[in-house]
C-alpha positions in Angstrom: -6.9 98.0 120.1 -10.4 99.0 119.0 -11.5 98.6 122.4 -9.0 100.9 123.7 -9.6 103.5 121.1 -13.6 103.5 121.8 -12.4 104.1 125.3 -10.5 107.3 124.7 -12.4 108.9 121.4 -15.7 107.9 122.7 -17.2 107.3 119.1 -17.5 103.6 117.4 -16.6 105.5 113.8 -14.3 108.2 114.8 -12.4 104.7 116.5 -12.8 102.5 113.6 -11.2 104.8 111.1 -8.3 106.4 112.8 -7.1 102.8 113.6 -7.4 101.9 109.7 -5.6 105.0 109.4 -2.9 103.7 111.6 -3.0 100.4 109.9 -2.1 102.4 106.5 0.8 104.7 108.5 2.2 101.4 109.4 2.4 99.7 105.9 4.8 102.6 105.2 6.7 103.3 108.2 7.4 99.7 109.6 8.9 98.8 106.3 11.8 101.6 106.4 12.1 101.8 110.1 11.4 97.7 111.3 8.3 96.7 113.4 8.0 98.8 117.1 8.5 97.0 120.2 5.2 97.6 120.7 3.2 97.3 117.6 -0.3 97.8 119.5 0.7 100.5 121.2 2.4 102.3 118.1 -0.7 101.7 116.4 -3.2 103.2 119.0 -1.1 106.3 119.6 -0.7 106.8 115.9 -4.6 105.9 115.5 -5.2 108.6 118.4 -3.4 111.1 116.3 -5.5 110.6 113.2 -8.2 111.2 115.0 -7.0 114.6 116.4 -5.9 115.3 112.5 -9.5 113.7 111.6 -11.5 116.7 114.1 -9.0 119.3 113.2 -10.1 118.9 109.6 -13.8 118.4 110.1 -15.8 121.1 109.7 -17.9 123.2 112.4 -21.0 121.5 111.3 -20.0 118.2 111.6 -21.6 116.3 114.4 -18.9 114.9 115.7 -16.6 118.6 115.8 -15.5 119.1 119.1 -12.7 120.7 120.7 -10.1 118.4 119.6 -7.3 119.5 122.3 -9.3 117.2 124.8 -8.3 114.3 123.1 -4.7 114.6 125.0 -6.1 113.9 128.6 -8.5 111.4 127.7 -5.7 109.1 127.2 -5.5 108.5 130.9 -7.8 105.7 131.5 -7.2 105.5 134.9 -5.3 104.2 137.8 -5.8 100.3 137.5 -8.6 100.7 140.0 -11.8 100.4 137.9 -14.1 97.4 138.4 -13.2 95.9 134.7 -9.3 96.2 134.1 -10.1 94.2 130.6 -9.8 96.8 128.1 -12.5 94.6 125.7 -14.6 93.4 128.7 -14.7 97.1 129.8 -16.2 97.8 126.0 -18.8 95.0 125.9 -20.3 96.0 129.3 -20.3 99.5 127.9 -22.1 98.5 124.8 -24.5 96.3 126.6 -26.2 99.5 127.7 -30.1 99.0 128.9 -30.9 102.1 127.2 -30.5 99.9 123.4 -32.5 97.0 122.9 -31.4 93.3 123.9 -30.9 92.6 120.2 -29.0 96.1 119.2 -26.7 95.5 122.2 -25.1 92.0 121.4 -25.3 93.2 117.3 -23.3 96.3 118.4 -20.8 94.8 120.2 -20.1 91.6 118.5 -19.5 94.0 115.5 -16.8 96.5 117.1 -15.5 94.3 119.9 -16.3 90.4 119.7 -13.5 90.5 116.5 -17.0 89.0 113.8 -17.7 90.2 110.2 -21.1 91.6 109.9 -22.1 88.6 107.8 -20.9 86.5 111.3 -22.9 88.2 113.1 -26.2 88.0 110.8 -25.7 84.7 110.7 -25.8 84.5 114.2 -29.1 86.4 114.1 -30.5 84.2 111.1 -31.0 87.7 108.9 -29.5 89.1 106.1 -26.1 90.8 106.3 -27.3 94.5 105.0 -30.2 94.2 108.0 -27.5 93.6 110.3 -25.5 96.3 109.0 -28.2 98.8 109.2 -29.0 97.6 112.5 -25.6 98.1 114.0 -25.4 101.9 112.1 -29.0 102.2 114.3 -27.5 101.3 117.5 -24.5 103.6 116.9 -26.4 106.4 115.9 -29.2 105.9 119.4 -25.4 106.0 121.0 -25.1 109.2 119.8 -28.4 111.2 119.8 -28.9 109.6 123.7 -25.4 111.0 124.5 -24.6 107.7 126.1 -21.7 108.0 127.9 -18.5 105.9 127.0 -17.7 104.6 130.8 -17.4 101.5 133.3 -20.4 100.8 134.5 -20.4 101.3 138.4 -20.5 97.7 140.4 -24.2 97.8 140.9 -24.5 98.5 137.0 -23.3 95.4 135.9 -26.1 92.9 136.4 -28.8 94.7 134.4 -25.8 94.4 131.9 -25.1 90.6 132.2 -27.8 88.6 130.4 -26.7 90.8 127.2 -22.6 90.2 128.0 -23.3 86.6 128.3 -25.3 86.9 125.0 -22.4 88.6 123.2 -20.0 85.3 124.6 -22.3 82.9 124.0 -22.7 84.3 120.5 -18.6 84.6 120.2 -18.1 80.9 121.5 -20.4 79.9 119.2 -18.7 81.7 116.1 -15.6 80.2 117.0 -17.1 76.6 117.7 -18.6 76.3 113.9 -17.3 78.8 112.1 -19.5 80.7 109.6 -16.8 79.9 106.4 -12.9 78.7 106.0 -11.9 74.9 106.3 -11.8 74.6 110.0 -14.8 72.7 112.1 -13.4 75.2 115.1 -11.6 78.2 115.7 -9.6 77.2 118.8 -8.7 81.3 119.8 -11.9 82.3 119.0 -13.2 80.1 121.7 -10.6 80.5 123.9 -11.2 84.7 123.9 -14.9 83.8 124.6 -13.5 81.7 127.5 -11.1 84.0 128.8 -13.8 87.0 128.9 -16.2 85.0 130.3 -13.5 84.1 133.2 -13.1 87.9 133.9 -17.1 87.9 134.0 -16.9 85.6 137.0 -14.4 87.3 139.1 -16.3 90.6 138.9 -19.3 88.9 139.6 -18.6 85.6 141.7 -21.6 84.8 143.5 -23.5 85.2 140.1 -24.8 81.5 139.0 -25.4 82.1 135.1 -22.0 83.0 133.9 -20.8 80.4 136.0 -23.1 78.3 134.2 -21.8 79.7 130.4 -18.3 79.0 131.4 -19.4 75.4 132.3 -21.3 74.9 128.7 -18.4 76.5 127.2 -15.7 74.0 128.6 -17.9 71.2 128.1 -17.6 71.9 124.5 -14.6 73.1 124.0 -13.6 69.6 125.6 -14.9 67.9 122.6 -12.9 70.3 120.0 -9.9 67.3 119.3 -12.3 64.2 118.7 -15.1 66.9 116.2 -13.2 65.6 113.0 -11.9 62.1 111.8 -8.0 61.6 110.3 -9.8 63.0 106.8 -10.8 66.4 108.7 -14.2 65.3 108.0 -16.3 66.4 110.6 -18.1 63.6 112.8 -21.6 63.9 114.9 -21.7 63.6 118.4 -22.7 60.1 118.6 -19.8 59.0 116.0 -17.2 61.0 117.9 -14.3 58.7 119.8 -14.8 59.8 123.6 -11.2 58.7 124.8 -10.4 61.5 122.7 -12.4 64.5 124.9 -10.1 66.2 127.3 -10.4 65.1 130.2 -8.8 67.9 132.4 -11.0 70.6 130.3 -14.2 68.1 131.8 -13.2 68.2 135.0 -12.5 72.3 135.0 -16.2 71.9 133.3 -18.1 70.0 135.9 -16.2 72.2 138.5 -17.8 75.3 137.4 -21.4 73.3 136.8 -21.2 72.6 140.4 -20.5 76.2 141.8 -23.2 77.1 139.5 -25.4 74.4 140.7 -24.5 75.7 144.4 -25.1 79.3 143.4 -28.8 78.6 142.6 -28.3 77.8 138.7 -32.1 77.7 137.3 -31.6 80.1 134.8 -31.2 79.4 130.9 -27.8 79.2 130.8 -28.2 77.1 134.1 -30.7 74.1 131.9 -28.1 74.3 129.2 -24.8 73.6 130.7 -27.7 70.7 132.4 -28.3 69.8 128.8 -24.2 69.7 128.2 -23.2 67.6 131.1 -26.1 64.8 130.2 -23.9 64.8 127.0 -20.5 64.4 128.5 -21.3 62.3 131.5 -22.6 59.8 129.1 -20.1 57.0 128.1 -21.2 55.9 125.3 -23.8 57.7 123.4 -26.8 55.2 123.4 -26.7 55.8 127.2 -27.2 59.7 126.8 -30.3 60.4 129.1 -32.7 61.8 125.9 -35.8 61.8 128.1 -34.2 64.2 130.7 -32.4 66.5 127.8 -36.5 66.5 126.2 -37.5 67.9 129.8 -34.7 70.5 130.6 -35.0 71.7 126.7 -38.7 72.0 127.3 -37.8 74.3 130.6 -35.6 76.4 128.3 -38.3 77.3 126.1 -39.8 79.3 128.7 -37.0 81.0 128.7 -36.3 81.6 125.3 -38.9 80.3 123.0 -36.7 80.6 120.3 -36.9 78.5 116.8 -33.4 77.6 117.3 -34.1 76.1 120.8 -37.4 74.3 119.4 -35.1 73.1 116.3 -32.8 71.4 119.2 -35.4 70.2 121.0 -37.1 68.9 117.7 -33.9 66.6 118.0 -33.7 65.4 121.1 -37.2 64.2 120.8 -35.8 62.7 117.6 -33.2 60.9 119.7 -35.7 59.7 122.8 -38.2 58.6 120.6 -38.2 58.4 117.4 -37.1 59.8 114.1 -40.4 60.7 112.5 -41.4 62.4 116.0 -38.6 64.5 115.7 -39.3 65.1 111.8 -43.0 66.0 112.9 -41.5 69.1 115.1 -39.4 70.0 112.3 -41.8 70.2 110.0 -44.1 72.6 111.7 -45.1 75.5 109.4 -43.8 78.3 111.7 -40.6 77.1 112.4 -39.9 76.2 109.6 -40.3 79.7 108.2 -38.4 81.4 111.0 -35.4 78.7 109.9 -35.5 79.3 106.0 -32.1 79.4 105.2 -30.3 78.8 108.0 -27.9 75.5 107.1 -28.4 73.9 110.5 -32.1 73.1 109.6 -31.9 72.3 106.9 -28.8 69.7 108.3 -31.0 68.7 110.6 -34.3 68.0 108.4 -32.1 66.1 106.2 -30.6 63.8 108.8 -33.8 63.1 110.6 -35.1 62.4 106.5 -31.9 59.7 106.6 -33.1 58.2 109.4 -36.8 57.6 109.2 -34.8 55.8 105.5 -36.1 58.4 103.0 -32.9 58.6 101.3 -34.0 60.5 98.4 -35.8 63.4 100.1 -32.8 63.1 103.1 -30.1 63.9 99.6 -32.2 66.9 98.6 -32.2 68.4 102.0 -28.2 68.1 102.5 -27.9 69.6 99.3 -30.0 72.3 100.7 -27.7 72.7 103.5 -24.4 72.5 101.2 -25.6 75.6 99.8 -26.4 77.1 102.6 -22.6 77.3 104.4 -19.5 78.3 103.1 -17.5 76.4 105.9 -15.7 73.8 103.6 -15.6 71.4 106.9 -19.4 71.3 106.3 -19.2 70.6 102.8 -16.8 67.5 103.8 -19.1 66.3 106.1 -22.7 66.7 104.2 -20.4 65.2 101.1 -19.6 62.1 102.7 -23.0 61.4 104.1 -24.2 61.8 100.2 -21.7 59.7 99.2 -23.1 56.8 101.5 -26.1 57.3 99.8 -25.2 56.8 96.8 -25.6 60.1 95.9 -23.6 62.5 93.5 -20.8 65.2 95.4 -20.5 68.5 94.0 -17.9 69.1 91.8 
């Protein structure tokens, strides 16, 4: 609904409010009069009229006052014919405009359309959630002063756009695959939306290998989701998990679009990772996972994105291939370390790689660290029972 509302106001706030304003109408009028046949669209024509009562009210000086009669032909968003007939696709391609930065692009749009809290989507971006919120208010207001226009982008458009759309569902997959807070290890419709969108990004751009290669990653994962917690919903590590228990037909559809990716020319970074996810699944049992090959495509990655986050996961796989302290050496690196400070994962990761080279003591500190760190109770099961085999005290 906020998609569709950006569409015809053509202003992130104006949008935002008018459908909370709607969301308010309804607590009254559903009550008396019984929920519409079609909630979502009594809530965006109601949200459409707040606006127009919103501009009518405003005064001349506002910046947004406009002649508010030309709200009633924007309505029309066309004949079915444009290029993206997904109302929420249509908004992230028009969010991922080239004229914002890489960064302001996927902050923007996983705030208004990818359906994350600001504090989601700083965690995704390992920074606090007030610098994400004033970085989202920045993008908006360059929206503004460049007069960037509210549109689908024409067909030739929409690569320059794709590296930050498949950002935006990469970040959206992961939100849904380990969720920032609640008692869940996954959020099955969050990953399924990221799956669907991505879908729609391949048949508008079919002959494109990365997306191809996303979806791949994507169902890999996702393949996993039934076998990521024990009877106890404690989560379990990748080498503990019971692989009669991946889906099977989700592997298949998986390797199916790794292959057309592979076929399209996949070299790309989301190319070496779905690499990095099939080495994982086409394993049988986890002390046969190739760890010498996932060293190799990780270190092709980081050419691509020399990120801390991809040097964290390589830090493991080395870990894995060789041995625990030479993964604990990579970890420990003074500027990783700093750009990590704070996020739970390294600190996860630090402690287990502490359990394993057998220094228990240190290994305790570090998940306690990383307890603190998360406010996903599924975590706090998990670091818990690894505690608990150490002999350790669990919170309270």
């Amino acid at each position: 609904m906020l998609a569709r509302l950006i569409a015809i106001l053509g202003d992130f706030d104006l949008a935002e409010e008018s459908l909370s304003d709607a969301w308010l109408a309804a607590t009254t009028a559903w009550p008396a009069s019984g929920v519409p046949d079609n909630p979502a669209g009594w809530l965006v024509t109601t949200a459409r009229r707040k606006a127009v009562d919103r501009l009518r009210s405003n005064s001349a000086s506002d910046r947004r006052q406009r002649a508010w009669g030309e709200l009633a032909i924007t309505w029309d968003l066309g004949d079915g014919s444009e290029p993206i007939p997904d109302d929420r696709l249509r908004l992230i391609f028009t969010c991922c405009h080239p004229a914002l930065s890489l960064e302001a692009q996927v902050a923007l749009t996983l705030r208004s359309l990818g359906g994350l809290t600001t504090g989601e989507v700083a965690k995704a971006f390992l920074v606090s959630e007030p610098t994400m919120a004033q970085r989202v208010v920045r993008a908006k207001g360059k929206i503004r002063r460049a007069g960037i226009a509210y549109r689908v982008p024409d067909p030739e458009e929409l690569p320059e756009r794709l590296g930050a759309v498949l950002a935006v569902l990469t970040l959206i997959f992961n939100a849904g695959y380990l969720p920032a807070s609640g008692s869940e290890v996954v959020d099955v419709d969050l990953c399924a939306e990221a799956l669907r969108l991505c879908g729609l990004v391949i048949e508008l751009l079919p002959h494109e290998s990365e997306p191809l290669a996303l979806a791949a990653m994507m169902r890999f994962q996702h393949a996993r989701r039934q076998a990521r917690v024990d009877a106890s919903g404690v989560p379990l590590t990748l080498e503990d998990q019971d692989r009669s228990r991946w889906d099977a037909a989700e592997l298949r559809q998986g390797m199916d679009l790794f292959d057309r990716a592979q076929r399209a020319g996949g070299s790309g970074p989301y190319g070496l990772k779905a690499s990095i996810a099939a080495l994982h699944v086409a394993a049988p049992r986890p002390e046969l996972t190739d760890w010498g090959a996932i060293v190799q495509l990780y270190d092709r990655l980081l050419a691509w994105e020399p990120t801390a986050v991809v040097r964290l996961n390589r830090a493991v796989a080395v870990a894995m291939a060789d041995s625990p302290a030479a993964g604990l050496a990579l970890v420990d690196e003074p500027d990783l370390a700093a750009q990590l400070d704070g996020y739970h994962l390294y600190a996860a990761t630090r402690a287990d790689l502490l359990r394993r080279s057998g220094r228990s003591e240190e290994a305790a500190e570090w998940f306690l660290r990383a307890r603190g760190q998360t406010d996903n109770r599924a975590e706090h099961r998990f670091i818990d029972r690894r505690l608990a085999e150490m002999g350790r005290a669990v919170p309270g």
